[in-house]
N, C-alpha and C positions, 0 to 999 in steps of 0.2 A: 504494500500500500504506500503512496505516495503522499507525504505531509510535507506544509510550509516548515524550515528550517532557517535561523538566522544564524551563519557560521562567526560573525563578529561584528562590533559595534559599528563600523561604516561600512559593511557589506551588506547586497540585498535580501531581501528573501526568495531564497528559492525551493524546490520540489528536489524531495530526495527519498530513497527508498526506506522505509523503515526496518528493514532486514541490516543495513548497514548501520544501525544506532544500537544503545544498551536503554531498555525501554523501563523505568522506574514509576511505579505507582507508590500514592499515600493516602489515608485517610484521617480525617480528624470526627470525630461524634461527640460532643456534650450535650449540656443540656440546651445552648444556644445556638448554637449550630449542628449541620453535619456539610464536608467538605471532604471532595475528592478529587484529584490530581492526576496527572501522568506527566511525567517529562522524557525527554528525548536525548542522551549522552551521546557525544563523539568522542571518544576519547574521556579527558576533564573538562572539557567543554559542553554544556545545558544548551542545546540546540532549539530547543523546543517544552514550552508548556504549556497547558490547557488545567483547566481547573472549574469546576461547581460548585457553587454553596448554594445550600437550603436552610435559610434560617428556620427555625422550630417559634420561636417569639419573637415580637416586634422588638428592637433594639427601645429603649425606655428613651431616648434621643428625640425618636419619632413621636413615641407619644407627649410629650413635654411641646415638641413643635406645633403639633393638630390642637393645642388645650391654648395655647397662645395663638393661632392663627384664627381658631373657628372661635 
């Protein structure tokens, strides 16, 4: 499979096979979130990441903002 790859800070991004990368997953779960990850190694080099969070509750920020706005 073919995924965007940035090999360095003033290079472009380009299309590279993921069979030539070392492919690392993580997860985080508490009680405020759950977040999951994948990144893409060449070498020591983080060629690639993608990441989702599902927050579980509303961060208390938001609600303080809605109670002062509305």
């Amino acid at each position: 499979m073919l995924i965007p790859v940035k090999l360095g800070d003033a290079e472009p991004i380009v299309m590279m096979d993921d069979s030539l990368l070392v492919k690392k997953d993580g997860v985080v779960d508490n009680e405020d979130e759950h977040t999951t990850w994948t990144e893409y190694w060449l070498g020591d080099l983080r060629v690639h990441r993608s990441a989702h969070v599902t927050l579980k509750k509303m961060p208390a920020m938001f609600g303080e903002a809605a109670r002062i706005g509305g």
